[in-house]
N, C-alpha and C positions, 0 to 999 in steps of 0.2 A: 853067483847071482848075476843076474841080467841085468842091462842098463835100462833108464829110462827107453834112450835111443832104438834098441835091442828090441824092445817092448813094441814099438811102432807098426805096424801095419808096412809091407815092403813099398817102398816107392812113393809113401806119402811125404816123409821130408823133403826126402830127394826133389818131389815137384815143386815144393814150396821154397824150398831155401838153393836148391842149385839149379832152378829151370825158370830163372826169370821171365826168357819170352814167354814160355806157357800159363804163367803170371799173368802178364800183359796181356795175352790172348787170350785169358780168360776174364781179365777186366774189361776188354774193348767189345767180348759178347754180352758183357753183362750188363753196358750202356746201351749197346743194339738192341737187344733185347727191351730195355724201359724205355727206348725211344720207339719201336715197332710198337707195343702196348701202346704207347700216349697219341701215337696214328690212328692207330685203329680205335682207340676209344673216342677221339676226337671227330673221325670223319661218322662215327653212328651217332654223335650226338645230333648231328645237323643231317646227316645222311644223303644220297645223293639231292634231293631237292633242296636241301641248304647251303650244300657247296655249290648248286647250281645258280644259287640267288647269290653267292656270294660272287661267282666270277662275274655276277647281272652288274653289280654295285661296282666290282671291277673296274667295269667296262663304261658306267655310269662315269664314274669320276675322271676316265679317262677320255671321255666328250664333254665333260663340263669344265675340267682345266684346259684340255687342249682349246678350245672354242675363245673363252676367254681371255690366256695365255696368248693364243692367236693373234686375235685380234688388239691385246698390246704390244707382242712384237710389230704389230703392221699399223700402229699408232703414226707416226711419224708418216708411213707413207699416205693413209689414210685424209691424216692434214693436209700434204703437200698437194695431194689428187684433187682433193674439195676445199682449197682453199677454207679448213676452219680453222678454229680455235682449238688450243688443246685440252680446255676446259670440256668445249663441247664433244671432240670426240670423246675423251675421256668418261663423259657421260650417260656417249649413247651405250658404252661398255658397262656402262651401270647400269643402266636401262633392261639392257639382254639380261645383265645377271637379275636384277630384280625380279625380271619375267619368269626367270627359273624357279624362285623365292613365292613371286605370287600364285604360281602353278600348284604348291603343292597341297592347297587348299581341296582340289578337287581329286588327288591323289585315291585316294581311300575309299572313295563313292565309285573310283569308275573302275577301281580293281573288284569292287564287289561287285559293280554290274555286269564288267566283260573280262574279269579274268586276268590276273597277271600276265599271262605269254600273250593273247594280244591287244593289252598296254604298251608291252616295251617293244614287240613289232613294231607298231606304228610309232613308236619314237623315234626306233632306229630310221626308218622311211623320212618323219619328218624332219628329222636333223642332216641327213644325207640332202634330201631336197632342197631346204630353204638353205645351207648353205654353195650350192651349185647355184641356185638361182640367183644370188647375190653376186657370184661373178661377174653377172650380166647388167647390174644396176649402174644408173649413172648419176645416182647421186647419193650422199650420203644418208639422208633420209628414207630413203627405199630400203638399204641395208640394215636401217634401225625397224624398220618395220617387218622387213621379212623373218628377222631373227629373233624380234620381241614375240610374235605373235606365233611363229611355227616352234625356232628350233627351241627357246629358252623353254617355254611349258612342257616341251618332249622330255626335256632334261629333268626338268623337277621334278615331273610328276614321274619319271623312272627312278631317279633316287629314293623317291618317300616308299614306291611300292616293295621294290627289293628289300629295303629295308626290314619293312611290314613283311615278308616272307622269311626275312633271316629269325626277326625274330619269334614270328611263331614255331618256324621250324628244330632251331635249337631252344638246350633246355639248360646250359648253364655256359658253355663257349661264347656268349656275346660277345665279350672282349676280341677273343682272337678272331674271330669272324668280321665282325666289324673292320678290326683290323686290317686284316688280309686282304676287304674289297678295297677299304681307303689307300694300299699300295698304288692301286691304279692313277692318281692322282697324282703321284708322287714320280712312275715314273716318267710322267707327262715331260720333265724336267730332265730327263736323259737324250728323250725321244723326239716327241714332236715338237718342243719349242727348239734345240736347232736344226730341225726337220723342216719346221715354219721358214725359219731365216734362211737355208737354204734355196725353197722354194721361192721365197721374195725376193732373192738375188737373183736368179734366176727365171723364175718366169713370172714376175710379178706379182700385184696385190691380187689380179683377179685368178693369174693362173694356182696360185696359192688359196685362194676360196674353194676355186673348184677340186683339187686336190684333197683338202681338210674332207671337203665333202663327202667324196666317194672312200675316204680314208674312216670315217668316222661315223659311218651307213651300218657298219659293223655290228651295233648295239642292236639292229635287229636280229641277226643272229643268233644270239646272247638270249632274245625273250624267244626264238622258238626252244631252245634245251627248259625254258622253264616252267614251272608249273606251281598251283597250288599246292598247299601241306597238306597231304590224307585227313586229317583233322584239323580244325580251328576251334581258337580256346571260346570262341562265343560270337555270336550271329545277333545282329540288333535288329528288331523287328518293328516298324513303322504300328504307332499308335493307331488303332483303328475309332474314330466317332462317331458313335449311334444317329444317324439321320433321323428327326422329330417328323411323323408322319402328320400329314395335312387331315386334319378331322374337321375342316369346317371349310367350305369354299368360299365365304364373303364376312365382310365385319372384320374382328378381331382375330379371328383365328385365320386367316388369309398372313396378314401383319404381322403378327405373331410367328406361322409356319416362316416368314420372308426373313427376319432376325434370325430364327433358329437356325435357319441353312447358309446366314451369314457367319454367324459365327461359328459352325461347322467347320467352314470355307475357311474361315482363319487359322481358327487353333488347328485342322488340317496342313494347312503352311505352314504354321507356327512348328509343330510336332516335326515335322518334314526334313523341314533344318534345325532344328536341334540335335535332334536322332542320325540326321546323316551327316553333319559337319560337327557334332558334339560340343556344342558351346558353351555346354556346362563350363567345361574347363574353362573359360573365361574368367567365373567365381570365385576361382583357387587363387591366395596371393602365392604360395606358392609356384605356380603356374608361370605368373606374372615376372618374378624375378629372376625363373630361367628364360621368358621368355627377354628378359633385357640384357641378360648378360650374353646370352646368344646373339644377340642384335649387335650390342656394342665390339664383341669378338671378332663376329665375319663382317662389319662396316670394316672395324681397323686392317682384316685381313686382306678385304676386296680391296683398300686405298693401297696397302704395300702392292700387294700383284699385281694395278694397272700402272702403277707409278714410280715401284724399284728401277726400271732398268732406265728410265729418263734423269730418276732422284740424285743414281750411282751415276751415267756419264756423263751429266751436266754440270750437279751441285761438288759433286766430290774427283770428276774429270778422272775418271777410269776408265779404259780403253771396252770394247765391246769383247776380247778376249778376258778380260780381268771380268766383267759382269757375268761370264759364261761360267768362271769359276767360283764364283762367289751361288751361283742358280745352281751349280750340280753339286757345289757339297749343302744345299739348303735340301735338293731332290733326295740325297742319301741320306741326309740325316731324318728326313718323313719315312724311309723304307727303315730305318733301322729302326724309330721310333714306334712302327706300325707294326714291326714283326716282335718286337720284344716288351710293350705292353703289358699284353695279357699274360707275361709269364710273370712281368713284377707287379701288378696284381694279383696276380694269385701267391706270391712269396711272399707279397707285402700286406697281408690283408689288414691288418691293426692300422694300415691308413684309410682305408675305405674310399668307395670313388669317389665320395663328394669333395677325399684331402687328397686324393691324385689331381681331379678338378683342378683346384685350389692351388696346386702345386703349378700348374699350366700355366693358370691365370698371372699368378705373380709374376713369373718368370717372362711372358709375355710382356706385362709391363715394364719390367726392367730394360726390357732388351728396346722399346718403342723410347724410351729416356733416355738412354746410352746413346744411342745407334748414331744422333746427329753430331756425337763428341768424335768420333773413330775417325780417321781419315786417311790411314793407310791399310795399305793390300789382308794382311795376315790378323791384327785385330775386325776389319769386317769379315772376313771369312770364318772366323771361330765366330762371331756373333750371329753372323747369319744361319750357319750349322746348328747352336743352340736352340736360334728361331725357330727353324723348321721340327726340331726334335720334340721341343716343348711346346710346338704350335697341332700336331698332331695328337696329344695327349687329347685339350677340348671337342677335338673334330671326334675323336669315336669316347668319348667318357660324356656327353650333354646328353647324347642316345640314351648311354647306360643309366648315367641318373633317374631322366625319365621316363625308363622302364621300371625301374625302384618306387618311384614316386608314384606314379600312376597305373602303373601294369602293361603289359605287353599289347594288351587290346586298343589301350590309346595312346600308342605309340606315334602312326599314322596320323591319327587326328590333332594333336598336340604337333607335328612338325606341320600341318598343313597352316593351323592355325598362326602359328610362327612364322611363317611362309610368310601370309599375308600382310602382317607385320612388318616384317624385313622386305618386302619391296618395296613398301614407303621410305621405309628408311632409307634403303639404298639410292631411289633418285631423287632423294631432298636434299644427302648428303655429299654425297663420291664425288661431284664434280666438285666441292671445295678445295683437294693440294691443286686441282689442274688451276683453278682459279686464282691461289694464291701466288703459283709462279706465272703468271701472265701477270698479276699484277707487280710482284716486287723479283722475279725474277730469277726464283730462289725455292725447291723442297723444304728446307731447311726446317723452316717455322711449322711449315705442316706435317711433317714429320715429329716432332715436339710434340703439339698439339694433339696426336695423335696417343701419341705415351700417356697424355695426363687424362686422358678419356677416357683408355682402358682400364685406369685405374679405378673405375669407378666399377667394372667386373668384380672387382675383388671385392670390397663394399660391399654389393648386392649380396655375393657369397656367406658373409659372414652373418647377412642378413636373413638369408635362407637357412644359416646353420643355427641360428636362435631361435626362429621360426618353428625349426624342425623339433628342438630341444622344449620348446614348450608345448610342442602338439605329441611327444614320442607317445602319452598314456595312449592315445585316440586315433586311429587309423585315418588317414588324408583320404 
């Protein structure tokens, strides 16, 4: 009688049990294999016009940190050239950013009027101009003004459109899409900030503007590759108002036709801006409480990014080498953050985005309470590394929420609306750490004060998850 063995097909144990490499070689094609598949299904979900919108957002983040970024490495010289205050300059950098913020109001009107590719043309243009031109400026108010009024709105309003193209264009990748353009931001912190310092050591504040400038023109590049979605999910259509024809030339019906074409005239306006800025959304509390936890998030983030690297070598007397490494493992920890995401979302789905959110948020506050107790090298550098990891969570999951919450369509309208919002914020508020250490001489306390603000992110959160929990019967 035969053995089992005997029994076997020739050469099939043989592979399995005495040909380990062939094993292995046939495991490491079978990973290639589910990673070629997860490519290829991944780039037809967005397709080329989605990954084109996505290197847009890219290339977006990578002119709105560097810009920023910028101009807080050149803080210092910035005060010493114009005799200010650090308060002040610090403000005018709120100022730009705000402008970015108030820009994106008008976002969504002008990509339906002219087009996403030239949108972000002419931002790349403005941004490349108004900062070359500020080379040239001799005072610090010229510089606040060329940059609030050209390069900040170039910026916003390319972030909100790309956006608005990523996400009509895919159909379930948000995450990683998101994700991948928000790298660009991240490696701002490799690149151009000691790219910046660099250039300031070297050929100065202005020869450093004009450099950022012609460095950062790029973005027009970027809107010619892009283009509209072959389809979009819905086209909103301006109310049209029956005009009351004149049936009587004198008397009352003169007076009467006179009313009737005024209030034409209004609820014409009236319709106008509703329909094209969508301010419904105003009515949603919903609405409201992402619109304050998004405020109070990018205020706390805007106060660390113009004021880390003064906070770190004044209050806690770290050398400009020690802040360089505490900035690159914060840079890595956003790129590692941004790339791996959307894959624990998708592994983690029993948390849902609004407890990924949530997960941000906390963690955020934790780290704004701690941070002023740390005072040596390797506990801030793991702090700040967390920072940035779990500070990239809210920057691509507030998108996703509200595309959940409201739909893909008022995507656009809902950050515009935000926008507007978050400019006031920002130059009511930002200039307060600058103010605090002019007066007592010290980050300290406004970096504190900062942690216990955030906390109030979280609050809103739970407020929106009750919210949501009582409205689940009935569609928002």
């Amino acid at each position: 009688m035969k053995t089992f063995c005997e029994l076997q097909p020739p050469g099939r144990s043989r592979n399995n049990t005495h040909n380990p490499m062939a094993a292995r070689m046939q495991s490491v094609g079978g990973i290639l294999k589910s990673v070629s598949i997860w490519v290829v299904k991944t780039y037809r979900d967005g397709g080329a016009i989605g990954w084109f919108a996505v290197l847009g957002l890219f290339s977006t983040w990578v002119v709105w940190m560097s810009v920023l970024k910028g101009l807080a490495v050149m803080l210092s010289s910035l005060q010493e050239q114009f005799d200010a205050s650090t308060w002040l300059v610090g403000w005018v950098i709120a100022i730009v950013d705000a402008s970015m913020e108030f820009s994106a109001i008008f976002a969504s009107p002008l990509r339906e009027k002219f087009g996403v590719r030239a949108v972000v043309i002419v931002s790349g243009v403005l941004v490349g101009g108004s900062l070359i031109a500020s080379s040239f400026a001799s005072s610090l108010y010229q510089i606040a003004i060329l940059l609030t009024i050209f390069c900040g709105p170039a910026v916003g309003v390319s972030s909100v459109v790309t956006k608005e193209v990523i996400s009509r264009a895919f159909t379930g990748s948000y995450t990683l899409a998101f994700g991948a353009g928000g790298i660009g931001g991240s490696l701002v912190f490799f690149t151009t900030v000691p790219l910046t310092q660099f250039f300031l050591d070297v050929y100065g504040w202005r020869g450093t503007m004009l450099l950022l400038g012609a460095i950062l023109a790029h973005l027009g590049v970027c809107g010619v590759l892009m283009k509209e979605p072959a389809t979009t999910r819905s086209t909103y259509e301006y109310q049209t108002v029956a005009l009351v024809q004149e049936t009587a030339v004198t008397g009352e019906g003169e007076e009467a036709a006179s009313n009737s074409r005024c209030r034409s005239c209004r609820n014409s306006v009236s319709s106008f801006i509703s329909e094209t800025l969508k301010i419904s959304l105003l009515s949603s509390l919903p609405f409201w409480l992402i619109v304050f936890m998004m405020n109070i998030w990018m205020m706390m983030y805007s106060a660390w990014f113009i004021y880390f690297v003064p906070y770190v070598t004044v209050s806690k007397e770290f050398t400009q080498t020690d802040v360089s490494a505490f900035l690159a493992g914060f840079g890595f920890a956003r790129i590692l953050s941004h790339g791996t995401l959307g894959v624990l979302v998708k592994q983690f789905p029993v948390i849902g985005n609004i407890g990924w959110l949530g997960i941000g948020l906390i963690m955020l506050s934790m780290y704004y309470l701690i941070d002023p107790w740390l005072m040596s090298f390797w506990p801030i550098l793991v702090a700040t590394f967390i920072y940035g990891f779990m500070l990239s969570i809210p920057m691509i999951q507030f998108d996703i929420v509200i595309i959940e919450l409201f739909g893909v369509d008022q995507l656009g309208h809902a950050l515009g609306l935000n926008g507007l919002i978050a400019g006031v914020s920002r130059i009511l508020s930002l200039y307060f750490p600058g103010l605090i250490y002019d007066c007592l001489g010290s980050y300290t306390l406004a970096f504190t004060l900062m942690g216990g603000v955030h906390c109030l992110t979280v609050v809103a959160l739970l407020a929106l998850v009750w919210l949501l929990q009582r409205r689940r019967p009935s569609r928002l």
